[in-house]
N, C-alpha and C positions, 0 to 999 in steps of 0.2 A: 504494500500500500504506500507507494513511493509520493510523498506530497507534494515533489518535487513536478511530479506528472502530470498530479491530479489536480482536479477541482471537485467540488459538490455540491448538486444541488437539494432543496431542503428536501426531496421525496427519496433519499436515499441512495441516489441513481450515480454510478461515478462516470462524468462527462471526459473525457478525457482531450488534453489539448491536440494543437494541430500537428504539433511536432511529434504526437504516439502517435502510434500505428498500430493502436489495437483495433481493432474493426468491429467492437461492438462496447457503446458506451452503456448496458444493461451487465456486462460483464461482470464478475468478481475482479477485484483491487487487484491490477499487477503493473509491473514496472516494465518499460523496455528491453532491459536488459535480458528478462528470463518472460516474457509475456507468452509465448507457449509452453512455459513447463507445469503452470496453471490453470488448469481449466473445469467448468462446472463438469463434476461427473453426471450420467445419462438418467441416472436414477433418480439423482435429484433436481435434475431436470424438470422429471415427469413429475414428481411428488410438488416440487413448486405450479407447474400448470393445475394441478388440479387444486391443490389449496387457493390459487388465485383467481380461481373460476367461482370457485365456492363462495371466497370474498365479496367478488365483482358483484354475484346474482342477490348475494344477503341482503351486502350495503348498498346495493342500487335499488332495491323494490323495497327496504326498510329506510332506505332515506326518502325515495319519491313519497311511501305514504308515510312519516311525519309533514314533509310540505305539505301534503295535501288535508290533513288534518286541521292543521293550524290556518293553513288560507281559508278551509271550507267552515270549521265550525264557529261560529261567535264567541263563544264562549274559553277556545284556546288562543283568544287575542289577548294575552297578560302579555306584561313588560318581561317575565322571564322567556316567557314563548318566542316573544319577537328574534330576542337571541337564537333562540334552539332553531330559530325556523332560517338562521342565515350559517350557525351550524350545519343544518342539514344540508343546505345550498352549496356552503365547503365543502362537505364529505364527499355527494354526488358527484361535485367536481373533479375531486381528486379518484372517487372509483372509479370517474371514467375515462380515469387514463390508465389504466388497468389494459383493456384489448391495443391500445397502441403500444405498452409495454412488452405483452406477447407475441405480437407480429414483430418490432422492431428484434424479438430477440430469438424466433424462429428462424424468422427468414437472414437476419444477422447482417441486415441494412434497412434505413428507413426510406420507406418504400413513397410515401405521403410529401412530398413537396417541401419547399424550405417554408411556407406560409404556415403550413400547418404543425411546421418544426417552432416556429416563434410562436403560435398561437396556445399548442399542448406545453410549452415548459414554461410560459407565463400563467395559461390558467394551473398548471400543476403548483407553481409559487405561491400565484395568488390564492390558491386554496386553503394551503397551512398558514399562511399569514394571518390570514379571516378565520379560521379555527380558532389560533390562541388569543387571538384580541377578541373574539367573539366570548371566549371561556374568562377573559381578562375583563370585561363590559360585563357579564353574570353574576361574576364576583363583587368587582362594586356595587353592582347593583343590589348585590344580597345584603354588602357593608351597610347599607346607606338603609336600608329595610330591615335590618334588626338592629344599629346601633343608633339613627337617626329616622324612627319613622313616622313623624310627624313634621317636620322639616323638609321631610324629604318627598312627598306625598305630592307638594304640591307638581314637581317636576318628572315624578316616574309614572312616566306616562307611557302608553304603548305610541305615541308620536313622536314621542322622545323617542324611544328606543328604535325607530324606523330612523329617523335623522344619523342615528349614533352609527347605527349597522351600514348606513350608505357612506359615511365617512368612514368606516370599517374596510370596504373594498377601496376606498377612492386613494387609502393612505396604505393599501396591499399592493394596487398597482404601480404604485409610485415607488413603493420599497423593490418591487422585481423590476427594476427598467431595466438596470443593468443585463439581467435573465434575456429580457426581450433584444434589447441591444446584439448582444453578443452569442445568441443562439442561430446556428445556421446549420442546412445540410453542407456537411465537411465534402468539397472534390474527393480526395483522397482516398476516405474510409466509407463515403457515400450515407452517414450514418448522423443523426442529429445530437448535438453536443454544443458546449456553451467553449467559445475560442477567446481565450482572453490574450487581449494586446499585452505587448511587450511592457514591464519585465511579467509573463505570465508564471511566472512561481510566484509571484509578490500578491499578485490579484488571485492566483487562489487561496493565499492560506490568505488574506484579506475577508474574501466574500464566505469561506469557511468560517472565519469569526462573526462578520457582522449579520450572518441568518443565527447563527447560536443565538449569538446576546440579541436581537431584536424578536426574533423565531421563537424562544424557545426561553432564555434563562433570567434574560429581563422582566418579561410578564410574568414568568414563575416566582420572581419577588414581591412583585407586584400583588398575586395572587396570592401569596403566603402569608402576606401583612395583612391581607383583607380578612381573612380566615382567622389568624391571631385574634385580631382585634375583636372579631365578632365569638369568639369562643370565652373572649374575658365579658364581653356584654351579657354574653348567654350566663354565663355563672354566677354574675353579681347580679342580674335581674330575678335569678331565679332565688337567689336568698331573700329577694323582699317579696316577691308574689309569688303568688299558686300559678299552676300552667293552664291558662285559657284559653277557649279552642281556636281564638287569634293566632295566639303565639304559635300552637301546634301546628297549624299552618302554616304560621312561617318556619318552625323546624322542618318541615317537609319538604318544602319549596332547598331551604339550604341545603338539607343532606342530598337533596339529588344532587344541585348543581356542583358541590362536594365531592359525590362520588365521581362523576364525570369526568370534572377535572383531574383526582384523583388518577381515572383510569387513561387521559390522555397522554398522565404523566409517564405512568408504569410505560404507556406504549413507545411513547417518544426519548424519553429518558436514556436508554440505551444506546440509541444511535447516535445521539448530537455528543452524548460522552465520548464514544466512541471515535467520532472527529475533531475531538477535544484533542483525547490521548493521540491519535494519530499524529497532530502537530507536533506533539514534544518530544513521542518514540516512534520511531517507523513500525507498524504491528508487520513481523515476518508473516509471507506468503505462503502457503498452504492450502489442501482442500480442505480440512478440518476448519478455516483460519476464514473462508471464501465461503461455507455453510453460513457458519453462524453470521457474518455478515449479511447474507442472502436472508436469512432467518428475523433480521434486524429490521428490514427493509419491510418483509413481510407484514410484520408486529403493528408499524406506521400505516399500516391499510386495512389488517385487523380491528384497529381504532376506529375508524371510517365506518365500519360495520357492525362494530358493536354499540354504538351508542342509539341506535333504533331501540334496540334492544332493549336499555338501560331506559330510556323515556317509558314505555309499557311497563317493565316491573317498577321503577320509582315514582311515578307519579297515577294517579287515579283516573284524572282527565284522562291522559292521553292512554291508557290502556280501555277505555269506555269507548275513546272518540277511534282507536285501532277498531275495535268489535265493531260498531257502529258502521265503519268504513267497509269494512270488510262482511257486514252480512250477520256478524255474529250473535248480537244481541236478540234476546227473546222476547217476544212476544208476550205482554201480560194480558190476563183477562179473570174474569171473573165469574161467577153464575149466578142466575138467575131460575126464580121459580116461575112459573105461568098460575093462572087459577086452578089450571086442571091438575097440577104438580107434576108437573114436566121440567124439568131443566135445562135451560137450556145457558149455552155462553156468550155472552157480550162483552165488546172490549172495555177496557178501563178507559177513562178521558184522563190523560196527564196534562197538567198544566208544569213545565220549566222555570221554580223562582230559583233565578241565579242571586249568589250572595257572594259579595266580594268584602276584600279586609281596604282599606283606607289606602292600602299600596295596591291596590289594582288586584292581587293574588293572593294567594293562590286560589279559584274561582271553588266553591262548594255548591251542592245544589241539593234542593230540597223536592220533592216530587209530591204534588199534592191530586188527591186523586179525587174525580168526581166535583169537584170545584172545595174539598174541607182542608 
């Protein structure tokens, strides 16, 4: 994993410059010097196609119905939702470069044009970029709702939070120019990769640092201090009050967003370490060495498709508004006597009273039947 070679970008991928001649930038880390003595073995080849397929189909039909969720029902328009729903926007983005990652790395050139070579590694950017600032926006958002929420009330709005998430992409795109810039189909290798101008060792281990600290280690302090502070509020509020079903509310609304971030962490954590350590020790090459890397990369797309997932079991809503979407929900009804003493069954009349807390969320709902 020669850094002298490489570059990276934030999806794991190593790009390699103009002056390697390795012919495929999806390849495991190797150097010029020995660039055939390492290569993916066959097996784990296939064992990566099929895990990536699995991925692809999870995280694309568990991201498309959270959007669809939250566009279609009224009631999943909270200020936390607006986040999850541009979440979900990054995910989709990023599984769906999943089929260009497989073709670029069968066929072992990129086959799609240099347009679509700048268009897949800037929306591949912009999509982790919008993930952690997206989980970075939840966060404070959650500070400012259980440390401030009467203060805070007036402004968390789900209007706000659309403003917030449009400047969320506007200040992703902006962060990947360079990406777009310098992304092209290579003559040489015929293969899509990011060329950086001279001195190109300088500008990789550069853009290796500034996606870490902006990508990834920045916001994670950012995120840690939010969480601190709001676990010192939780503890001293609860020595003077009893738990009202406000507040339990708002524990539930934070444990998700909690776990989530949590679980972006576990996923991504690995890899940006990993190009951490790579600046300051060259990791020796290896197939053992070339797996787990590969395995690294995988972990970053796993995350993508597990947080569909993580919405249904941690929140109530969105596991109602899944059933809902998807057909699942039953049917209530009730019966009825006639004079003759026949029974017969007629449906319930629900009326939907939604009940929100002063922070817009987490929505509750009360079901009253019959008009009582």
């Amino acid at each position: 994993m020669d850094i002298n070679t490489t570059s990276l970008t934030m999806n794991g991928t190593i790009w390699m410059s103009e002056n390697d001649s390795t012919s495929s930038p999806h390849s495991p880390p190797t150097t010029t010097s020995n660039r055939t003595a390492v290569s993916t073995p066959v097996l784990f080849s296939e064992v990566t196609a099929v895990i990536y397929s699995i991925v692809f189909m999870v995280g694309f039909l568990g991201n498309t119905l959270a959007i669809y969720v939250v566009v279609r029902y009224a009631k999943m328009k909270t200020v936390t939702n607006m986040y999850i729903l541009n979440l979900a926007v990054a995910d989709e983005l990023y599984i769906l470069g999943i089929p260009f990652l497989g073709t670029n790395s069968v066929l072992s050139y990129w086959p799609y044009g240099d347009f679509f070579c700048k268009l897949c590694m800037t929306a591949d950017g912009m999509s982790q970029f919008a993930s952690i600032f997206c989980l970075t926006l939840m966060s404070i958002d959650r500070f400012f709702a259980v440390v401030y929420p009467l203060s805070s009330a007036k402004w968390r709005k789900p209007r706000v939070a659309k403003v917030c998430s449009a400047l969320v992409w506007v200040v992703s795109f902006l962060i990947v120019l360079p990406v777009t810039i310098y992304s092209h189909v290579q003559e040489d290798f015929n293969t899509c990769n990011i060329s950086w101008p001279e001195p190109n060792d300088l500008w990789s281990i550069v853009f290796i640092l500034y996606t870490a600290i902006l990508g990834f280690f920045g916001p994670l302090v950012v995120i840690s201090l939010c969480y601190l502070l709001i676990v010192i509020k939780v503890r001293s509020a609860g020595v003077r009050a009893g738990v009202t079903k406000r507040r339990k509310s708002e524990c539930k609304v934070t444990r998700m967003v909690m776990i989530i971030v949590l679980v972006f962490v576990l996923c991504w954590l690995p890899f940006f370490t990993t190009n951490i350590v790579n600046l300051v020790h060259i990791i020796p090459e290896s197939k053992t060495n070339a797996t787990i890397y590969f395995s690294l990369v995988i972990l970053t797309y796993v995350n993508s498709c597990a947080n569909p997932v993580l919405y249904g079991f941690l929140s109530e809503n969105f596991k109602q508004s899944f059933q809902k979407a998807l057909c699942f929900s039953k049917t209530n009804s009730v019966s009825t006597t006639t004079p003759m003493g026949q029974r017969h069954s007629s449906p319930k009349t629900f009326q939907m009273e939604v009940v929100t807390t002063t922070e817009n969320e987490p929505f509750t709902s009360k079901t009253v039947a019959n008009g009582q």
